[in-house]
C-alpha positions in Angstrom: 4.5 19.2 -19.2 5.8 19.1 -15.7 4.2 17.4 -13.2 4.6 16.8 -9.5 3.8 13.5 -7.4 3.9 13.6 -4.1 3.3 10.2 -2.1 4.9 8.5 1.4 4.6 7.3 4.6 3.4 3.5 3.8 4.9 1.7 1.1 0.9 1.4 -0.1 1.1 4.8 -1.3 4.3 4.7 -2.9 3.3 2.0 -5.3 0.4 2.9 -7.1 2.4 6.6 -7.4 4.8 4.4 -8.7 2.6 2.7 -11.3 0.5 6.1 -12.1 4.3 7.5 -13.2 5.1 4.7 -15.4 1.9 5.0 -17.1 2.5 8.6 -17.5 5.9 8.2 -19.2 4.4 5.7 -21.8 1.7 8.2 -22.6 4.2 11.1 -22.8 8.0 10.2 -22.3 9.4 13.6 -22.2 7.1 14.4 -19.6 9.4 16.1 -16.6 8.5 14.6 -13.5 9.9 15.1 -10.1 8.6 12.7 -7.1 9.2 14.1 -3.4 8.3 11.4 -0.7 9.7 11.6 3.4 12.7 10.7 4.8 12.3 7.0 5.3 11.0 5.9 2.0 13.3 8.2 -0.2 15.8 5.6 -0.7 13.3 3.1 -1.8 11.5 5.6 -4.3 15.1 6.1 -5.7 15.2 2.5 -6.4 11.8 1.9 -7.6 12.1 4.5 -9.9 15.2 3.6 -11.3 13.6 1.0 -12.9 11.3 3.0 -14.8 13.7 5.7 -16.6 16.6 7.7 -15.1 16.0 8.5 -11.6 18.2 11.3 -9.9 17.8 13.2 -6.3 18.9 17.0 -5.7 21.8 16.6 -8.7 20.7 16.5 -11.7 22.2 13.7 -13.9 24.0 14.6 -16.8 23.9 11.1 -18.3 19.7 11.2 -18.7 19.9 12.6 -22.6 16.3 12.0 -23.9 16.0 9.1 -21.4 12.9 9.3 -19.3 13.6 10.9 -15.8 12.5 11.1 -12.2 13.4 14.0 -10.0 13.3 12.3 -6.2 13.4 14.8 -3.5 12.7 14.6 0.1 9.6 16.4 2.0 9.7 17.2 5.8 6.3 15.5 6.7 4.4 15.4 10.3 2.6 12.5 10.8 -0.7 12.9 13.6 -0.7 9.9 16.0 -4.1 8.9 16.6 -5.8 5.6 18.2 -9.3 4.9 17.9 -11.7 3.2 20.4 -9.2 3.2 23.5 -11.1 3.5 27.1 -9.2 4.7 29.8 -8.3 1.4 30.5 -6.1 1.4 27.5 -4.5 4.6 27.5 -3.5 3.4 31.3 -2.1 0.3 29.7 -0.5 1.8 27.2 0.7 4.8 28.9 4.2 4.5 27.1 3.3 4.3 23.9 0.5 7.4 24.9 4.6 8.9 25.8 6.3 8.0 22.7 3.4 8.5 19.4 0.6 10.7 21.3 3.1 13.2 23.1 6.4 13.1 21.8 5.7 11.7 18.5 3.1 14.4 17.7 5.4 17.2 19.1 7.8 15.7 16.4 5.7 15.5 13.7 4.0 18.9 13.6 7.5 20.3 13.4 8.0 17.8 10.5 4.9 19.6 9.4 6.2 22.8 9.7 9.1 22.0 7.6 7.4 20.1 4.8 5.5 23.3 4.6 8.2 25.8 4.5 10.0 23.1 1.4 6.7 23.1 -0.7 6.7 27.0 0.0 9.9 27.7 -1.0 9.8 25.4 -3.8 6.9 26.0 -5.5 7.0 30.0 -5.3 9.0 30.7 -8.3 6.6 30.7 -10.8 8.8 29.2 -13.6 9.5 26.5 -10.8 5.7 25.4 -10.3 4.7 21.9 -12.1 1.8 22.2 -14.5 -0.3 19.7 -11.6 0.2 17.5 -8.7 -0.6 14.0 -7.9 -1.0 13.8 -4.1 -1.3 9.9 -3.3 -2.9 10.6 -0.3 -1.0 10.3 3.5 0.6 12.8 5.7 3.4 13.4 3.3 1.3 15.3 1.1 -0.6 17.9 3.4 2.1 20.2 3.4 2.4 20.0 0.0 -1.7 20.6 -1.1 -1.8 23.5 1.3 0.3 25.4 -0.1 -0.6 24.5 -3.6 -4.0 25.7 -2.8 -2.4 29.1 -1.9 -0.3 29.2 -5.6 -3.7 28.2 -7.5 -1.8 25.1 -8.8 -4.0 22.1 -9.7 -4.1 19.2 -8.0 -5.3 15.0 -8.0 -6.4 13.3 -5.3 -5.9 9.3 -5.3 -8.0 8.3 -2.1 -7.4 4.1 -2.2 -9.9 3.1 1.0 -13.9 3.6 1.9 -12.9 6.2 4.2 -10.7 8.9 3.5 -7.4 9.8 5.6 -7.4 12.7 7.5 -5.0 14.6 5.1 -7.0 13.8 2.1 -10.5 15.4 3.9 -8.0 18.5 4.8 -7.6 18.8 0.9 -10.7 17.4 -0.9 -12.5 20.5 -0.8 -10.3 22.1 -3.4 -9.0 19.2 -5.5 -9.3 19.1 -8.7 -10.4 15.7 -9.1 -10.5 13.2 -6.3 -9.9 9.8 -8.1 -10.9 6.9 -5.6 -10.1 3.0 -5.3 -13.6 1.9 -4.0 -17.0 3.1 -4.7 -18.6 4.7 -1.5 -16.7 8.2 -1.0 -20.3 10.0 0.4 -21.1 13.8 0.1 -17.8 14.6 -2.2 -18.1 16.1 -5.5 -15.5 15.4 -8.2 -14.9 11.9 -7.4 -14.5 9.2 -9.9 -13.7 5.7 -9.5 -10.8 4.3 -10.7 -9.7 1.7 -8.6 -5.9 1.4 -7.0 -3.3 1.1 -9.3 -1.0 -1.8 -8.6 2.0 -2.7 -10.3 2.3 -4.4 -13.9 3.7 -8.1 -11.9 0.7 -8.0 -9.6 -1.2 -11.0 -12.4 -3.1 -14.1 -11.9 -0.6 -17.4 -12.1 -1.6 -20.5 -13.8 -1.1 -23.7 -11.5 2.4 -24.8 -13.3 4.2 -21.2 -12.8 2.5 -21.1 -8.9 4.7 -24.5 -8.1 7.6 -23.0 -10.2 7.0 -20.2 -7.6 7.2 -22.5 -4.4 9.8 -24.2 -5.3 12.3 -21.1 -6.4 11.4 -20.1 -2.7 12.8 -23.3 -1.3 9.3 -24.8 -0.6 7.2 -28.1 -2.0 5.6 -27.6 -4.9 3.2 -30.2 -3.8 2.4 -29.0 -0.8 -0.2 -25.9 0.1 1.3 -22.5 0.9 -0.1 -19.8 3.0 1.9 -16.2 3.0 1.5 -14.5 6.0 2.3 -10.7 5.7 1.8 -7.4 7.9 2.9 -5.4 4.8 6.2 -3.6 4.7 6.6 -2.3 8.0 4.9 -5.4 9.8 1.9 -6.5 12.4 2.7 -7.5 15.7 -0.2 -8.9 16.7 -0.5 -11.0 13.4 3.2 -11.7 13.8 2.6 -12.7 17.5 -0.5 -14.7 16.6 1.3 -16.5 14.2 4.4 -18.0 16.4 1.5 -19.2 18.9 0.1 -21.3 16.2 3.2 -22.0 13.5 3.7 -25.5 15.2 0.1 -26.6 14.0 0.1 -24.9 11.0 3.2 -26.8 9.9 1.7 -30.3 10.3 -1.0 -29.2 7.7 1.1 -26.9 5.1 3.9 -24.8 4.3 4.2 -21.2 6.1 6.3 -18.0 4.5 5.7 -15.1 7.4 7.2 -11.6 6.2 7.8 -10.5 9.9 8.1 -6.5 8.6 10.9 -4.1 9.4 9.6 -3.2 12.6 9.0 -6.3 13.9 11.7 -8.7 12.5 13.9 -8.6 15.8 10.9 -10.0 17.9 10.2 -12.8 15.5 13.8 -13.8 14.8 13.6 -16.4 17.3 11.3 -18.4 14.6 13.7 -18.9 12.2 14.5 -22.4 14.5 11.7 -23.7 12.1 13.6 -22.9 9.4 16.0 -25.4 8.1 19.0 -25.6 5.6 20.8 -27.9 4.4 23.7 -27.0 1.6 21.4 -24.1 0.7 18.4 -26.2 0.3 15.4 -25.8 2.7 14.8 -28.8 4.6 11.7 -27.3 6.5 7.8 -26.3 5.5 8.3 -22.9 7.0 10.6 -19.6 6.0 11.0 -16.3 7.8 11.6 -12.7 6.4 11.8 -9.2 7.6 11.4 -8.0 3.9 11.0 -9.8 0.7 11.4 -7.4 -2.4 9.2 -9.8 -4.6 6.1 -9.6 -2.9 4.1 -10.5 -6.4 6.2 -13.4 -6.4 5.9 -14.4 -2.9 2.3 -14.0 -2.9 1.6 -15.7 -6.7 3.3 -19.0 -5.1 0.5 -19.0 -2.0 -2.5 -20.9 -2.0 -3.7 -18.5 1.1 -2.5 -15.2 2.2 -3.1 -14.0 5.2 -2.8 -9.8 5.3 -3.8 -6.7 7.3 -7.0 -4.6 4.8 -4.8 -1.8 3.6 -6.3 -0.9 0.2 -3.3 -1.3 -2.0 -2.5 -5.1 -0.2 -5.8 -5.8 -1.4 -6.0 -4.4 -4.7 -2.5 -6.6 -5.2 -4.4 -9.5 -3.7 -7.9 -8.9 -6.4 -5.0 -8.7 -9.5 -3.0 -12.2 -8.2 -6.8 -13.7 -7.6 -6.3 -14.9 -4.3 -8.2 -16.6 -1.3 -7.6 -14.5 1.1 -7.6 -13.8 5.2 -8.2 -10.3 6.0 -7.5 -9.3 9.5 -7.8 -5.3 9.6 -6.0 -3.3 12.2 -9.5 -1.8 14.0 -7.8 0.8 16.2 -6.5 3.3 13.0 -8.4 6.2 13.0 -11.7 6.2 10.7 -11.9 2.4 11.0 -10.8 2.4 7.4 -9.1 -0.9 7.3 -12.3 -2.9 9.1 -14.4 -1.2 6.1 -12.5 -1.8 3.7 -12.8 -5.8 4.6 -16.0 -5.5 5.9 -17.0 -4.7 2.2 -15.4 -7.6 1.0 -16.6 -9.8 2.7 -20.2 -8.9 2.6 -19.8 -9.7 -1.4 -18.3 -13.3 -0.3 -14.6 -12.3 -1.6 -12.5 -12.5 1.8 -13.0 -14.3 5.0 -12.5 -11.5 7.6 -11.2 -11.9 11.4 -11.2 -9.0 13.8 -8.3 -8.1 15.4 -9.2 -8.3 18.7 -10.5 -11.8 18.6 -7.4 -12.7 17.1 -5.5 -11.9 19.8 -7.7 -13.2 22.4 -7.8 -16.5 20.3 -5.1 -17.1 17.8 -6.7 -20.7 17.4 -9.4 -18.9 15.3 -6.6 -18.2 12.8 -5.3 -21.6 12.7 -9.0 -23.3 12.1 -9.4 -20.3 9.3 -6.3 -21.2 7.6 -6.8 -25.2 8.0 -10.3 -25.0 6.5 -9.3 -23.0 3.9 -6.4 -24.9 2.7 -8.3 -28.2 2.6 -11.5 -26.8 0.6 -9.9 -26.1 -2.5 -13.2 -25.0 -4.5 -13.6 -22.3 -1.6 -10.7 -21.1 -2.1 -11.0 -20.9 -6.1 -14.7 -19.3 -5.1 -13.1 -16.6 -2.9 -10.3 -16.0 -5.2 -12.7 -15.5 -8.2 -14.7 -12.6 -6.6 -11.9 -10.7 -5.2 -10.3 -11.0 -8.5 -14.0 -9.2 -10.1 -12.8 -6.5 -7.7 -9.5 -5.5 -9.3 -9.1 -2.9 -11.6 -6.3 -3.5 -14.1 -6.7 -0.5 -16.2 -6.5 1.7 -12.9 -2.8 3.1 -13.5 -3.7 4.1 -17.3 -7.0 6.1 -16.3 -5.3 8.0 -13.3 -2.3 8.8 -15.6 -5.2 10.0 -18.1 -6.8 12.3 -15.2 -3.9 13.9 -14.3 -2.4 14.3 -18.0 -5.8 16.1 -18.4 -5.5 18.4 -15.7 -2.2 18.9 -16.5 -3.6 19.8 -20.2 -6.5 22.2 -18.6 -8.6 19.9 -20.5 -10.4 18.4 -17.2 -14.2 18.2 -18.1 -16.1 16.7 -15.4 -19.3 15.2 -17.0 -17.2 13.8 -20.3 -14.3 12.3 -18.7 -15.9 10.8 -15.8 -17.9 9.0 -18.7 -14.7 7.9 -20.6 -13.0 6.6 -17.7 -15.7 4.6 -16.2 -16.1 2.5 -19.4 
């Protein structure tokens, strides 16, 4: 069988692709798999899925034998800059970045567009060429690559991780095969089933011992609280600027571990003045990164994490049974982030702080994160029902939905009752 995953443009839809391939190859490891993903995460899908069996871009590798492989290959992709809620006071305000993303950055990325389109085209027209089905992971990355699908008749999955769907994954729901979601609460779509996200296989509850291992392999006390303060990959301004406003507080009361994001790094550098060394030994409460490869590690250690609402952050966050501080970015378009904690913390699993307030009053943050940190049994509370929300088996049953379409053995009524058991 040959099969086609197609996933990019956030690192939160690269890795439950990631974990829905490794699932696949221990179901079936001669399966022939290729992954195409945009420009900017290609490296990193390289990498990732290096890990997993033989991984290989446009050469092929000679040296795979009956190893498992992954074909990488880049996509052209055109990503649609939107902004919800602004008033003309804020596209006044922000008239450069209306400039850069709305004008020039849309120009840019329905030419990216064009080109994904012409690849997948061109790619998928031989017949002998086509994969048996594709596994779109939802983002802009894979539009090009459903449309023309559509046009071949080629079978596809949908993996749609938040309440609302992205705009890309409407554009293509209509004519999925399946449509596989990680929350209950997709309205008026047929051939949905719920799966949940799928995280990775180190994404697991830590016992107390292994958590102050944890701290103190990153340099902190073992003794002392934690709270992990991440925008995700790419990084949150606002959460990073909130953050140096109240860091000096915060320290007097626990230890602080801020993954500043690649975008955002430069702006924060100016923090790492809290951070002291001395012969390779922190001396400080507090440490700084622009990445940190070890995320499941990073965030096992913390007592509190504070995060943005994507849906694979939080599906991460429900595995390692976490008390957590959601603070959803409200202007993405569809609001999906502000649902997606909203939901949470109607059911008493997340505390939830909007945005906006935020900025207004980071001191909001800081009374969040002090309360928290000295109520232990609220924490364990909120970390139990966030953990009732994860979905462990979710890699397994999406590799089984797309192994069945793959199969032409897709039977609506009878898998939908296997899966949800």
């Amino acid at each position: 069988m040959k099969i086609l995953v197609v996933g990019g443009g956030s690192g939160g839809h690269i890795t439950p692709a990631v974990a829905v391939v490794r699932e696949i190859l221990e179901k079936k490891p001669r399966t022939k798999i290729e992954f195409w993903t945009d420009r900017r995460y290609y490296k990193n899908v390289v990498k990732i899925t290096t890990e997993i069996g033989v991984s290989w871009g446009n050469k092929v590798n000679k040296e795979a034998g009956k190893k498992p492989y992954i074909r990488v290959r880049k996509v052209g992709a055109g990503k649609l800059h939107r902004y919800a809620g602004w008033g003309w006071k804020d596209w006044l305000k922000n008239w450069q970045v209306v400039l850069k993303d709305l004008i020039w950055g849309n120009i840019v990325g329905f030419l990216g567009f064009m080109v994904g389109l012409w690849q997948s085209f061109w790619r998928l027209l031989w017949p002998g060429h086509r994969p048996d089905v594709i596994f779109l992971k939802g983002g802009f990355v894979g539009l090009p690559v459903g449309l023309v699908a559509r046009l071949f008749g080629i079978p596809y999955v949908i993996h749609e991780s938040d309440v609302v769907p992205g705009l890309a994954n409407r554009l293509l729901m209509k004519r999925a095969k399946v449509i596989a979601t990680g929350m209950a609460g997709l309205q008026g779509v047929e051939n949905t089933v719920v799966v949940g996200t799928p995280v990775a296989p180190e994404f697991k509850a830590v016992g107390v011992t292994q958590q102050k291992n944890l701290k103190k392999a990153f340099g902190f006390d073992p003794e002392r609280p934690l709270v992990v303060v991440t925008g995700g990959s790419q990084g949150s301004l606002n959460i990073d600027n909130a953050i140096k406003e109240i860091l000096p507080e915060m320290l007097k009361f626990t230890s602080v571990g801020l993954v500043a994001g690649r975008k955002h790094y430069e702006d924060m550098v100016e923090l790492k003045k809290y951070e002291e060394w001395d012969r390779a030994k922190l001396q400080s409460n507090f440490r700084l990164w622009e990445f940190n490869s070890a995320m499941h590690e990073l965030m096992g250690a913390a007592d509190v994490v504070v995060s943005r609402a994507g849906a694979t952050t939080i599906a991460e966050l429900a595995a390692l049974q976490k008390a957590v501080i959601l603070i959803p970015f409200e202007r993405l378009p569809g609001g999906h982030q502000v649902k997606n904690a909203e939901k949470l913390r109607d059911l008493g699993a997340v505390v939830m702080i909007a945005d906006e307030r935020m900025q207004q009053q980071p001191g909001i943050l800081l009374n969040e994160v002090r309360h928290l940190v000295r109520a232990p049994r609220e924490r364990a509370d909120l970390a139990a029902k966030l953990h009732e929300e994860a979905r462990p088996y979710a890699a397994e049953k999406l590799a089984e939905i797309v192994l069945k379409v793959g199969d032409d053995e897709w039977m609506m009524p009878e898998i939908k009752e296997k899966v949800a058991e």
